[in-house]
N, CA, C and O atoms as a CHARMM CRD file, in Angstrom:
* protein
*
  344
    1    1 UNK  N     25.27500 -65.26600 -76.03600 PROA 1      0.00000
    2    1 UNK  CA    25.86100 -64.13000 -75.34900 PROA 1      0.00000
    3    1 UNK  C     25.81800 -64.37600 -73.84800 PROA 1      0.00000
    4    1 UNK  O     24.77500 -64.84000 -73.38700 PROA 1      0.00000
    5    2 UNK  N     26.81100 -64.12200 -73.05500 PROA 2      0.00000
    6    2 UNK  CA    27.12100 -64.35800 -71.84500 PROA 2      0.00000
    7    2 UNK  C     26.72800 -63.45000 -70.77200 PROA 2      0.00000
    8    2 UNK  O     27.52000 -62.55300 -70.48200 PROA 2      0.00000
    9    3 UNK  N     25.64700 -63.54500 -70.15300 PROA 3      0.00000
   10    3 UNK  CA    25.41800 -62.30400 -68.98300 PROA 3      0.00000
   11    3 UNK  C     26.53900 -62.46300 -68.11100 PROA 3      0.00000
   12    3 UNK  O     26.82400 -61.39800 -67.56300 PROA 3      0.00000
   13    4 UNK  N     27.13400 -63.23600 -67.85200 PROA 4      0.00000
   14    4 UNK  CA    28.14200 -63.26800 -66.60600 PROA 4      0.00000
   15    4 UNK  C     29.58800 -63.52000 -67.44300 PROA 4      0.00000
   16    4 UNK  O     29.91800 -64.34300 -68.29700 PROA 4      0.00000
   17    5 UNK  N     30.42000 -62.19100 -66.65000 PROA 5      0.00000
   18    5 UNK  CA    31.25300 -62.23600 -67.65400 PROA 5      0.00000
   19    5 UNK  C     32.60100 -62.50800 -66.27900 PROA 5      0.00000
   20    5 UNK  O     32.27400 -62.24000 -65.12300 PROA 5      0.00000
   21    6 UNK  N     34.15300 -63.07800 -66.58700 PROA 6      0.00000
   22    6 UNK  CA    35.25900 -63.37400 -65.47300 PROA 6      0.00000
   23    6 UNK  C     35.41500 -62.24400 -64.41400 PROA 6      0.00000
   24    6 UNK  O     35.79600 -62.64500 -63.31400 PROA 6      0.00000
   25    7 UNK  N     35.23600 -61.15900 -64.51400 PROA 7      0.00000
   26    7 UNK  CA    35.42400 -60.48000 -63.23000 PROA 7      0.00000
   27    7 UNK  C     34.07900 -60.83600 -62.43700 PROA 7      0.00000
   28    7 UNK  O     34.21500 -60.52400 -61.25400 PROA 7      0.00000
   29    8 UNK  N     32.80900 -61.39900 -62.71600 PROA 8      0.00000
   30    8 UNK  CA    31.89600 -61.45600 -61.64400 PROA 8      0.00000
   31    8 UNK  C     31.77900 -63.07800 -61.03400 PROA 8      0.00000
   32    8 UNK  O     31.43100 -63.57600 -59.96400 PROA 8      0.00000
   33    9 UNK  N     32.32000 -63.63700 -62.47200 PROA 9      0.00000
   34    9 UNK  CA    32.73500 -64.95900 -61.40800 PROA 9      0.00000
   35    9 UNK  C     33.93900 -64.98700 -60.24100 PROA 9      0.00000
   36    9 UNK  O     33.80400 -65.59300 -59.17800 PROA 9      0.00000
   37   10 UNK  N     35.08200 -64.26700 -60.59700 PROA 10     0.00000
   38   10 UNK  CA    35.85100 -63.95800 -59.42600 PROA 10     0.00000
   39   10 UNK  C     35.53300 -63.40400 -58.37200 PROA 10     0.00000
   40   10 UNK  O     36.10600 -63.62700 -57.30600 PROA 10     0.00000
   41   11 UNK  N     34.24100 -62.32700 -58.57200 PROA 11     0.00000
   42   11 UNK  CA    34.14500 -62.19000 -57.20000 PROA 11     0.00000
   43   11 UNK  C     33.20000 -62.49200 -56.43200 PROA 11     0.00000
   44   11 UNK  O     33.01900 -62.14600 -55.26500 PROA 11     0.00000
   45   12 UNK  N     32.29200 -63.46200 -57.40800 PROA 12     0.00000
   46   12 UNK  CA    31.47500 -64.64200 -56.60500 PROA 12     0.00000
   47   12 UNK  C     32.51800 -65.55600 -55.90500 PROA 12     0.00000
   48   12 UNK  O     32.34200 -65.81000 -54.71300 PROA 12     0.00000
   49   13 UNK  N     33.48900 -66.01800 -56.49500 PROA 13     0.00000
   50   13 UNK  CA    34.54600 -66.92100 -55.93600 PROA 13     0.00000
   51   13 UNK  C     34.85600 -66.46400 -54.66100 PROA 13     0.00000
   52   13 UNK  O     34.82900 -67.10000 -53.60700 PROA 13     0.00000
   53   14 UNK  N     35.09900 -65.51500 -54.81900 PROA 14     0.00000
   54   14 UNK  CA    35.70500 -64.59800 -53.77900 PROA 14     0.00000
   55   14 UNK  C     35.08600 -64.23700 -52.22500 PROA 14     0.00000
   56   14 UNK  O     35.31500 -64.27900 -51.01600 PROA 14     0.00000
   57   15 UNK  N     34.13200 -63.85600 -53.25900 PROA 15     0.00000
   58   15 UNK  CA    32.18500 -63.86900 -52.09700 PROA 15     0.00000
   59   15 UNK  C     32.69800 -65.18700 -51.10200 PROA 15     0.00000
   60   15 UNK  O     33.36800 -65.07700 -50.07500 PROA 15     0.00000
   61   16 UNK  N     32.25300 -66.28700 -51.63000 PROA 16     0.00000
   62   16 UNK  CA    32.38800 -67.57000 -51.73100 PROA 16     0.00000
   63   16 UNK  C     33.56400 -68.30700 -50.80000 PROA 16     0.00000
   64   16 UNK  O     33.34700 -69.28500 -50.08400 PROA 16     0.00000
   65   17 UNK  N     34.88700 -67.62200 -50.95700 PROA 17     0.00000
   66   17 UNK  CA    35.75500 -68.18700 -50.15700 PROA 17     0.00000
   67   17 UNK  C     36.24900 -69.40200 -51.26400 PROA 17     0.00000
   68   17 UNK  O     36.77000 -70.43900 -50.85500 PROA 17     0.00000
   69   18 UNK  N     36.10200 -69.23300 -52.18100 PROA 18     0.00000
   70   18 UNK  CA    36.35700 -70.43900 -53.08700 PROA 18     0.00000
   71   18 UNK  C     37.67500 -70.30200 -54.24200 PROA 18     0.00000
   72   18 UNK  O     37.58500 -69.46100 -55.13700 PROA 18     0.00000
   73   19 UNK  N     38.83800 -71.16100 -54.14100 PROA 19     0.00000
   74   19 UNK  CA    39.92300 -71.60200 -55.23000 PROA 19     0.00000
   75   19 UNK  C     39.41700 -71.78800 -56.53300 PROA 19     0.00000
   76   19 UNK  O     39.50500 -72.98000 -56.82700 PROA 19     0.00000
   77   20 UNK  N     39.07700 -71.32100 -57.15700 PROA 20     0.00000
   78   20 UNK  CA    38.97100 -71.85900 -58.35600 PROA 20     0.00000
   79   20 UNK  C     40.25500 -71.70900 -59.49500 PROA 20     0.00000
   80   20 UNK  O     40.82500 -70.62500 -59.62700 PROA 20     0.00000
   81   21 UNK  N     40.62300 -72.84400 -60.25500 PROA 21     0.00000
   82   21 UNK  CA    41.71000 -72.48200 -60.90200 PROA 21     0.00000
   83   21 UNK  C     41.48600 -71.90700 -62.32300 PROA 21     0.00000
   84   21 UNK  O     40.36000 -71.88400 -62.82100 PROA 21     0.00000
   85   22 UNK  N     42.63100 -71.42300 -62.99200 PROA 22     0.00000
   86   22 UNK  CA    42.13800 -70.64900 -64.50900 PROA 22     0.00000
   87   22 UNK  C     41.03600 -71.23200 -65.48300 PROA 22     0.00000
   88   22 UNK  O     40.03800 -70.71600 -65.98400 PROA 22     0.00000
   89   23 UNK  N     41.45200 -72.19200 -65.54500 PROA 23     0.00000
   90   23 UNK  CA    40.70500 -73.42700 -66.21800 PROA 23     0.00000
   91   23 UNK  C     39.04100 -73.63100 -66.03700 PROA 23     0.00000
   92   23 UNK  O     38.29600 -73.74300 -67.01000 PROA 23     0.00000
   93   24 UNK  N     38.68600 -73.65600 -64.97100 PROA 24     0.00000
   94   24 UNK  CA    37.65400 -73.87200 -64.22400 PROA 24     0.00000
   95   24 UNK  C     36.89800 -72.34100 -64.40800 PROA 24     0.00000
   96   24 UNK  O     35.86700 -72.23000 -65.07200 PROA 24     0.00000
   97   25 UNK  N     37.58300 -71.12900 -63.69800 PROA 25     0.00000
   98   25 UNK  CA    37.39300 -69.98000 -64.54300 PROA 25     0.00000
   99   25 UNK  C     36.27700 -69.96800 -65.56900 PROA 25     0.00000
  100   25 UNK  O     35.04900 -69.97100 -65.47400 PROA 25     0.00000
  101   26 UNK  N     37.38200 -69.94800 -66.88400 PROA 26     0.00000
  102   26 UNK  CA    37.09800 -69.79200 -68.19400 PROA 26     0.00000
  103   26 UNK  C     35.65500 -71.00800 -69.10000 PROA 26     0.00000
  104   26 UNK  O     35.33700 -71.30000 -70.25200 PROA 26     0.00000
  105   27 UNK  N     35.14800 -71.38900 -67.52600 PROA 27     0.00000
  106   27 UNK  CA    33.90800 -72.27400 -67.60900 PROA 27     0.00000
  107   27 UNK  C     32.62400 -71.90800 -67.31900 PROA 27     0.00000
  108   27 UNK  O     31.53800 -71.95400 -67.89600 PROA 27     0.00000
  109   28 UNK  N     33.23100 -71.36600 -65.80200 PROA 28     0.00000
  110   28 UNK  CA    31.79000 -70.74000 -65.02900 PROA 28     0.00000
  111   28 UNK  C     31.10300 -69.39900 -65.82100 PROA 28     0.00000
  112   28 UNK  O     29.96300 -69.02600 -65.54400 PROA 28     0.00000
  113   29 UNK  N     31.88800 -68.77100 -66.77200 PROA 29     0.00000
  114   29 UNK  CA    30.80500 -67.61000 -67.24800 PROA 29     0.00000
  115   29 UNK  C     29.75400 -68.38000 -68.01900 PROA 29     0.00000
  116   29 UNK  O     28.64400 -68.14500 -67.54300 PROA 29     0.00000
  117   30 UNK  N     29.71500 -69.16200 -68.97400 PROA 30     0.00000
  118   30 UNK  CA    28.52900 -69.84600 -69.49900 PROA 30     0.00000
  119   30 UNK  C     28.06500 -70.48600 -68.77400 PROA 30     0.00000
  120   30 UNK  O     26.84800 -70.48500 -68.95900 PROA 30     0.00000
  121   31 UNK  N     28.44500 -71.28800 -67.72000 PROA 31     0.00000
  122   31 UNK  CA    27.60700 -72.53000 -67.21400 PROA 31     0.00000
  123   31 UNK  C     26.80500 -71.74600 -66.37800 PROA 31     0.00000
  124   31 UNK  O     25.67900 -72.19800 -66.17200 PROA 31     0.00000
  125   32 UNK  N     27.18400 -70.37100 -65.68400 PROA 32     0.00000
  126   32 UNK  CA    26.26400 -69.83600 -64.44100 PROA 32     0.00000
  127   32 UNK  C     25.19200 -69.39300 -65.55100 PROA 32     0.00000
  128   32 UNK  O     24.03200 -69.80300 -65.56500 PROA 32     0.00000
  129   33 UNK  N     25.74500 -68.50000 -66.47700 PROA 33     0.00000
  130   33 UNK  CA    24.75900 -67.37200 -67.77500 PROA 33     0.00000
  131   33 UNK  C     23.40500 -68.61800 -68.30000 PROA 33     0.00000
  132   33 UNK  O     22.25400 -68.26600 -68.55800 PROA 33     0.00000
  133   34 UNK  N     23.99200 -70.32900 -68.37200 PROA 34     0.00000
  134   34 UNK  CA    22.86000 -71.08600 -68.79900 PROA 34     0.00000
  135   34 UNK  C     22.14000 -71.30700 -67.78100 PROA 34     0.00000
  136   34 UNK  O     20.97600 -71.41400 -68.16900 PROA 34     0.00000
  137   35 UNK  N     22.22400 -71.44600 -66.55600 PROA 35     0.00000
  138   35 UNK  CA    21.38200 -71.79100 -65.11400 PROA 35     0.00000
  139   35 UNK  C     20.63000 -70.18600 -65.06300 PROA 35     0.00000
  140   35 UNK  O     19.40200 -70.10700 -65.05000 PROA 35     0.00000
  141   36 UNK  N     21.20000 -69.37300 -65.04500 PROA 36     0.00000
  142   36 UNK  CA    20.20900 -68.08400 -65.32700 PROA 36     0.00000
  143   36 UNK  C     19.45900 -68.21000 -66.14200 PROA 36     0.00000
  144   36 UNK  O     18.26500 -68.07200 -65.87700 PROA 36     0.00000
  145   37 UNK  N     19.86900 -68.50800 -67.38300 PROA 37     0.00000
  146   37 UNK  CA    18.48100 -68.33200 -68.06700 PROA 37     0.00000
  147   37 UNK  C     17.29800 -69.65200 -68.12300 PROA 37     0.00000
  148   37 UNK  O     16.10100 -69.62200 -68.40900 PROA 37     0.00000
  149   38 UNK  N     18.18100 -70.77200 -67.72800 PROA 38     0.00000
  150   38 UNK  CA    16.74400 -71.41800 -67.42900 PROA 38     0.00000
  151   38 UNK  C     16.12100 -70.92800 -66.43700 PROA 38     0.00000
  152   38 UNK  O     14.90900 -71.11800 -66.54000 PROA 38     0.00000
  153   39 UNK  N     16.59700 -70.06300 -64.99100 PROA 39     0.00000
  154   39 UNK  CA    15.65700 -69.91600 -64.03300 PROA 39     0.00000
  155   39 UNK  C     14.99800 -68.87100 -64.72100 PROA 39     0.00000
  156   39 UNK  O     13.78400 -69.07300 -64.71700 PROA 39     0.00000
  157   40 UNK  N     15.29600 -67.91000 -65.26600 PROA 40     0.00000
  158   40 UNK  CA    14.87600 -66.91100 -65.79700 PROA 40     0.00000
  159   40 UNK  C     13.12200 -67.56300 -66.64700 PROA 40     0.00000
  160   40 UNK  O     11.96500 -67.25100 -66.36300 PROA 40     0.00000
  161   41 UNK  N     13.68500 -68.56800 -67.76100 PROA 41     0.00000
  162   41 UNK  CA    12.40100 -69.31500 -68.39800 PROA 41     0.00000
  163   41 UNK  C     10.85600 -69.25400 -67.51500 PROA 41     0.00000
  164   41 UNK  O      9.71300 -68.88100 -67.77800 PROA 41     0.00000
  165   42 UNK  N     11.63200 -69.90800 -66.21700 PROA 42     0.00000
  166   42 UNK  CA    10.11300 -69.88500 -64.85400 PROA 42     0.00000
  167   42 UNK  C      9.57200 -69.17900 -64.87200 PROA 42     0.00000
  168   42 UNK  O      8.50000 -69.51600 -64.36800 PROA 42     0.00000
  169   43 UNK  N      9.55400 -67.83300 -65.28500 PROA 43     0.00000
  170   43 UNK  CA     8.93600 -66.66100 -64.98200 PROA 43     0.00000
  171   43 UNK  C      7.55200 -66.60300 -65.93500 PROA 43     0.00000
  172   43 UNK  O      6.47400 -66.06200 -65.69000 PROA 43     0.00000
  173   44 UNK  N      7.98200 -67.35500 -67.10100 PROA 44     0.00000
  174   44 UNK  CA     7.16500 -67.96400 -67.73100 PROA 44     0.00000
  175   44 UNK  C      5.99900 -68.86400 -67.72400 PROA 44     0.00000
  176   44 UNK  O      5.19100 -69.10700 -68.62000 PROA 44     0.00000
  177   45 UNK  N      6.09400 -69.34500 -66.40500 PROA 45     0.00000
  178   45 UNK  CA     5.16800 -70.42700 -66.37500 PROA 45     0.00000
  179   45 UNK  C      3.61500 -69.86900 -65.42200 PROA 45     0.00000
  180   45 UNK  O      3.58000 -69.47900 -64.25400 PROA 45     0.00000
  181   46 UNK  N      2.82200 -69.96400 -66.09100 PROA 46     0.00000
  182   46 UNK  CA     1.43300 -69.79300 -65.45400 PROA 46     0.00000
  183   46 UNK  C      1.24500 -69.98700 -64.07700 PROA 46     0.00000
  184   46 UNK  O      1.34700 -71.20900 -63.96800 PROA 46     0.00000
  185   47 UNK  N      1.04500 -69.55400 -63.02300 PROA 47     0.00000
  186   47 UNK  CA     0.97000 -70.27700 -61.43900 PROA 47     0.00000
  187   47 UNK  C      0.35700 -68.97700 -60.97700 PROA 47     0.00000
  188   47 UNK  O      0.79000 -68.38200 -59.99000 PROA 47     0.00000
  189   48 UNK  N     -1.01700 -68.39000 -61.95900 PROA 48     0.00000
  190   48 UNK  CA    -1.93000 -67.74600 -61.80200 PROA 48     0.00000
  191   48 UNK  C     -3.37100 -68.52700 -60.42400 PROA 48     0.00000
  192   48 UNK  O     -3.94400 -68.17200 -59.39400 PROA 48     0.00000
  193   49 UNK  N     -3.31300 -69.78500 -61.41800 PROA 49     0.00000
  194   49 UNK  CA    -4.16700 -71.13000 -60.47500 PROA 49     0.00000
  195   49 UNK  C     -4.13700 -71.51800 -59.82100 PROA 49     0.00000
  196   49 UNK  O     -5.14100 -71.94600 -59.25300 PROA 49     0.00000
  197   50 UNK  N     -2.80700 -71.67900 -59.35100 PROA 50     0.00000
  198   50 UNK  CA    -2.01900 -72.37300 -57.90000 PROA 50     0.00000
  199   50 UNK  C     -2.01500 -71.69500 -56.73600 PROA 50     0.00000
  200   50 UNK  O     -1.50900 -70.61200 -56.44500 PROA 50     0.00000
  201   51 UNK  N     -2.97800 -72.88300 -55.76600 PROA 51     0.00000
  202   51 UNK  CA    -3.39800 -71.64100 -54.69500 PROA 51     0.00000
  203   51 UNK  C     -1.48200 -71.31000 -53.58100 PROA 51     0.00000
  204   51 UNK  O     -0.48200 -72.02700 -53.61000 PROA 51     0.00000
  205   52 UNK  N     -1.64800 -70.35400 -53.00100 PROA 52     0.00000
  206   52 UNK  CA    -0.71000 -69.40700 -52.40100 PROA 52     0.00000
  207   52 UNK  C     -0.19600 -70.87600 -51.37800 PROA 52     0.00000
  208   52 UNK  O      1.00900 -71.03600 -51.18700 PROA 52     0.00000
  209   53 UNK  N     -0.87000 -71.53800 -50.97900 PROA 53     0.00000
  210   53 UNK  CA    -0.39700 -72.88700 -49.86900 PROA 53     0.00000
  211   53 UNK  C     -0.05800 -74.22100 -50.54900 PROA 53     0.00000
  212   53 UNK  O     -0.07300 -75.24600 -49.86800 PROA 53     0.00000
  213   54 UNK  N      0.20400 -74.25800 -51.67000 PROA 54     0.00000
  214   54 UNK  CA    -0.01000 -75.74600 -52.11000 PROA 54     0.00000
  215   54 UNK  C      1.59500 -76.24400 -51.79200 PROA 54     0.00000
  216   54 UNK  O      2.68900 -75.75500 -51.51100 PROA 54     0.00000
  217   55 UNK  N      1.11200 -77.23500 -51.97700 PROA 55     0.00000
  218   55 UNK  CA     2.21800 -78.21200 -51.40800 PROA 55     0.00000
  219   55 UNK  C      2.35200 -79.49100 -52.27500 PROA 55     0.00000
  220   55 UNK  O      1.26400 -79.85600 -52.71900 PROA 55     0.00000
  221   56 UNK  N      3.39600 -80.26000 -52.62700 PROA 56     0.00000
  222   56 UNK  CA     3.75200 -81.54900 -53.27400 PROA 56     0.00000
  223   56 UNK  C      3.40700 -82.63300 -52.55400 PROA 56     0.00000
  224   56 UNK  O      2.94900 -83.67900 -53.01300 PROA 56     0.00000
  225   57 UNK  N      3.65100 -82.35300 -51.29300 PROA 57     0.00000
  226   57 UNK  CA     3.59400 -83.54400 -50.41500 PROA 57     0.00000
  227   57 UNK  C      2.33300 -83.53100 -49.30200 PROA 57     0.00000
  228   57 UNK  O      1.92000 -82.44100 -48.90600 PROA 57     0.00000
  229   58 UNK  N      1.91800 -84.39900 -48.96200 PROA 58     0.00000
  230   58 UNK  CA     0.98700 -84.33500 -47.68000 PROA 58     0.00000
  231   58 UNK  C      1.45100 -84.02100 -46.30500 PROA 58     0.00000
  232   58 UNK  O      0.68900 -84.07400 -45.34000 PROA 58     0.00000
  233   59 UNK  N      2.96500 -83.62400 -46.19900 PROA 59     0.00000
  234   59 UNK  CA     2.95600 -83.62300 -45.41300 PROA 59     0.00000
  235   59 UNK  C      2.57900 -82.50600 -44.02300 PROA 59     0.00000
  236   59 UNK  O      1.79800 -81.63300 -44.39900 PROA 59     0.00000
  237   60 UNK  N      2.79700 -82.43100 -43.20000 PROA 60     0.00000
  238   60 UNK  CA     1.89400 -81.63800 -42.15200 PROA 60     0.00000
  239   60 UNK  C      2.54600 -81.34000 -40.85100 PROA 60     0.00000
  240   60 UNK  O      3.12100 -82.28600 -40.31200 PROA 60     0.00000
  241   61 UNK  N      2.55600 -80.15200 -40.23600 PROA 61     0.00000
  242   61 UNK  CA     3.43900 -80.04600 -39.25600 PROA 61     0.00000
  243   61 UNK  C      2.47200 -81.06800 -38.13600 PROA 61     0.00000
  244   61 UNK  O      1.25200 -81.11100 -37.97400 PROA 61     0.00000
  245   62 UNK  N      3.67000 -81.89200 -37.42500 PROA 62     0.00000
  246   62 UNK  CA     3.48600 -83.30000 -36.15600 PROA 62     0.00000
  247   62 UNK  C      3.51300 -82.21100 -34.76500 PROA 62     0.00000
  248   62 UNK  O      2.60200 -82.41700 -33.96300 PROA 62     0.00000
  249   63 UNK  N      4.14200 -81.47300 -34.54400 PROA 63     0.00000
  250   63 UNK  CA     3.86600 -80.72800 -33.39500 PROA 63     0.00000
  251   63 UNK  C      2.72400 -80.27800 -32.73200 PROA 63     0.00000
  252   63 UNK  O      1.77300 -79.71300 -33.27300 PROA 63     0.00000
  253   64 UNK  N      2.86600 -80.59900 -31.29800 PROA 64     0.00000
  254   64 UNK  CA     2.04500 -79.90400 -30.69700 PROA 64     0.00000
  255   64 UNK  C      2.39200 -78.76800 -29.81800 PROA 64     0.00000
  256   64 UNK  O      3.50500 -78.64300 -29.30800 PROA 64     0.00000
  257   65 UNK  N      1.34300 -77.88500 -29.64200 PROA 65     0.00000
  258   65 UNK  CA     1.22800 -76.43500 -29.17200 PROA 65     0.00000
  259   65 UNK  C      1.94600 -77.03000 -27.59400 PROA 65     0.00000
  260   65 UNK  O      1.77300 -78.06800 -26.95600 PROA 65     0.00000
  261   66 UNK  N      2.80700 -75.80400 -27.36800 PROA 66     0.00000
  262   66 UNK  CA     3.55000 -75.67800 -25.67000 PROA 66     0.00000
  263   66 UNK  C      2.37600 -75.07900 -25.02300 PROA 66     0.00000
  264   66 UNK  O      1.73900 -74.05800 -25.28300 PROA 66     0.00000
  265   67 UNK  N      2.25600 -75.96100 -24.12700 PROA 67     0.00000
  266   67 UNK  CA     1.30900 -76.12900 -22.74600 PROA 67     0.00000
  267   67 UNK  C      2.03100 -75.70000 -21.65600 PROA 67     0.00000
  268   67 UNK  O      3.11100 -76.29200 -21.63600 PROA 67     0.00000
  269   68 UNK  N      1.89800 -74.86100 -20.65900 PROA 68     0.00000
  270   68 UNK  CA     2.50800 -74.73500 -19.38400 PROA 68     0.00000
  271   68 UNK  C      1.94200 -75.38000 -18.82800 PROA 68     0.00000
  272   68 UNK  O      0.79800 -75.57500 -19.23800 PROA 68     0.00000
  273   69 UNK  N      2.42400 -76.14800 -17.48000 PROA 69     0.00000
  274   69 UNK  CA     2.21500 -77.47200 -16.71000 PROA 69     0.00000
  275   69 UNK  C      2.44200 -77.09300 -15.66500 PROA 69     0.00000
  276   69 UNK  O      3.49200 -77.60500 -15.27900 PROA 69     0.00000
  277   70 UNK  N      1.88300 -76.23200 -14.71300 PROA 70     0.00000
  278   70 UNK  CA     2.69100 -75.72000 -13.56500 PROA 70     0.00000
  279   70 UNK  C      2.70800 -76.93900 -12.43700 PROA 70     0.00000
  280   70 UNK  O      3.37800 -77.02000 -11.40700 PROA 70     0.00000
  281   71 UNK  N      1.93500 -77.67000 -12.87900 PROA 71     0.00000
  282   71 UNK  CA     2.08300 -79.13700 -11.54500 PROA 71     0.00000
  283   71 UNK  C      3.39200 -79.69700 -11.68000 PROA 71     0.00000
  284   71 UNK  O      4.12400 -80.18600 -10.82000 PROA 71     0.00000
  285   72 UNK  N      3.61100 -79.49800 -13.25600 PROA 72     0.00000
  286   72 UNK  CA     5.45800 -80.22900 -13.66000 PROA 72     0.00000
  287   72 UNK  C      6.49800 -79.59300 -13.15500 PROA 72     0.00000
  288   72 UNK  O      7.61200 -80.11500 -13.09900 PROA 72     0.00000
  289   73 UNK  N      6.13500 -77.91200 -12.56600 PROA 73     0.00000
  290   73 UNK  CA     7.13200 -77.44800 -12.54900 PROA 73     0.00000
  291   73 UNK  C      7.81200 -77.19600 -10.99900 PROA 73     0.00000
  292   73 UNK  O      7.23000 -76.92500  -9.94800 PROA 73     0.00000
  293   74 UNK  N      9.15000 -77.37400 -11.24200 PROA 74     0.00000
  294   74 UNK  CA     9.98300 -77.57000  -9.46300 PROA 74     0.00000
  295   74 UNK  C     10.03100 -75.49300  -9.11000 PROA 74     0.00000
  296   74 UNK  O     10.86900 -74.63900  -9.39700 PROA 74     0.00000
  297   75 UNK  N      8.84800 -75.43700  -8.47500 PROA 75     0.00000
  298   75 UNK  CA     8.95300 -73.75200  -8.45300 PROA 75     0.00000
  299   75 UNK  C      9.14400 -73.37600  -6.45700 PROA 75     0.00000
  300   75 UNK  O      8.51300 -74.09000  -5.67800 PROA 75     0.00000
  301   76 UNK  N      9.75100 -72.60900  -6.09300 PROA 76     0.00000
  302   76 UNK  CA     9.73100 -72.07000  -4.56800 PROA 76     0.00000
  303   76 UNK  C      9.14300 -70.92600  -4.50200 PROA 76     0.00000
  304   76 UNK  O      9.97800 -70.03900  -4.32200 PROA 76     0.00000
  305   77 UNK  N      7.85600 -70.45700  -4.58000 PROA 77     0.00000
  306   77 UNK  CA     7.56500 -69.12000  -4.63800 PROA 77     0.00000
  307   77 UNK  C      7.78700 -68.33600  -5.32300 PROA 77     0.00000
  308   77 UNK  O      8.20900 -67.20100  -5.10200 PROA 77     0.00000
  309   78 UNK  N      7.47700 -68.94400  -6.45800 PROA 78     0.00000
  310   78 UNK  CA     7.20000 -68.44000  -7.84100 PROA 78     0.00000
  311   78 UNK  C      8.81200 -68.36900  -8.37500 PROA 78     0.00000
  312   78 UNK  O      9.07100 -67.44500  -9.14700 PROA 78     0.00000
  313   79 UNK  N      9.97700 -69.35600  -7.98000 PROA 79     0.00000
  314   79 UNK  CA    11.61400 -69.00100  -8.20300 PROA 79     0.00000
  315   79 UNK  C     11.48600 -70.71200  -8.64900 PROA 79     0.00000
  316   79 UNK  O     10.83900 -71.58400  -8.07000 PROA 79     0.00000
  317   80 UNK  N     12.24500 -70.81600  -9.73600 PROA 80     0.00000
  318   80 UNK  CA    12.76700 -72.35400  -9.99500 PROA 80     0.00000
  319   80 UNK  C     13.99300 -72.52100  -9.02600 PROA 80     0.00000
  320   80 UNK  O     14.89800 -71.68600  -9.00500 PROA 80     0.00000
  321   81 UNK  N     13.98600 -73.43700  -8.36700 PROA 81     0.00000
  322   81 UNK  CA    15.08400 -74.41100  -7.76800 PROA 81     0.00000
  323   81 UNK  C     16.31500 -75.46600  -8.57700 PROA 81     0.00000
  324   81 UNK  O     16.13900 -76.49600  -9.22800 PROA 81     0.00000
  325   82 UNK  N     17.27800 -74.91100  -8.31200 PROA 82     0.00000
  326   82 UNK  CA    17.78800 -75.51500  -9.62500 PROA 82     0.00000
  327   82 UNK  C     19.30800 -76.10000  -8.13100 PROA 82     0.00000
  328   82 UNK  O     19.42500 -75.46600  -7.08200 PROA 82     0.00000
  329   83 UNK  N     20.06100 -77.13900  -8.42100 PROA 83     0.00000
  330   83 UNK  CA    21.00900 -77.49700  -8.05700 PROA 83     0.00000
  331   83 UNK  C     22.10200 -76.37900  -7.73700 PROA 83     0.00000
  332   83 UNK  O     22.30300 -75.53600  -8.61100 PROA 83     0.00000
  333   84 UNK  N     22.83000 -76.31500  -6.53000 PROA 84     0.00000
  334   84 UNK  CA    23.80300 -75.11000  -6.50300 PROA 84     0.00000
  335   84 UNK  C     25.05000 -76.02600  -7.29200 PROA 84     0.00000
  336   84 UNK  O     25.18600 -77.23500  -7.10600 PROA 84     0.00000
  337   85 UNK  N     25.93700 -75.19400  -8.22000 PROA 85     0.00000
  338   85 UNK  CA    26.82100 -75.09800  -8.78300 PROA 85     0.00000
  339   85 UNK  C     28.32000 -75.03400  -8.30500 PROA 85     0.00000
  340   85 UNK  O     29.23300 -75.62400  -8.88300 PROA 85     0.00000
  341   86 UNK  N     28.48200 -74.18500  -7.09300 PROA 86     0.00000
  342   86 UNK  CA    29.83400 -74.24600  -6.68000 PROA 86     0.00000
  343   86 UNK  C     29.96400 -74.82800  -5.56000 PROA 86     0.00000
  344   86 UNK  O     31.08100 -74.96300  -5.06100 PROA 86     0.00000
């Protein structure tokens, strides 16, 4: 049974900005209704254990914290100096 039935794929299309032809149509109500229900399945899965931060990868934010540098900065009494324009 099909949760998504041709008027809501049209106006996902539509949403979308997207051509789709008849053909193509008369496809997307099952193929979206099967991607629903596998996401739907997830809901299923235990991630009672899994702490709130975990991550796949090691990876790690490389940034460092913005420092003000006032020795760096080109200031005239407390006004930046910047090149005149016209």
């Amino acid at each position: 049974m099909s949760t998504i039935d041709l008027d809501l794929v049209k106006h996902l299309a539509k949403l979308a900005n997207l051509k789709i032809s008849d053909e193509e149509l008369q496809q997307y109500p099952e193929q979206l209704s099967e991607s629903l229900e596998y996401v739907a399945n997830l809901k299923e899965i235990d991630t009672s254990k899994v702490p709130d931060n975990f991550f796949t990868t090691k990876a790690r934010n490389v940034m460092e914290d913005d420092e003000v540098c006032e020795s760096d900065m080109i200031s005239h009494d407390g006004y930046f100096v910047v090149k005149r324009i016209l």
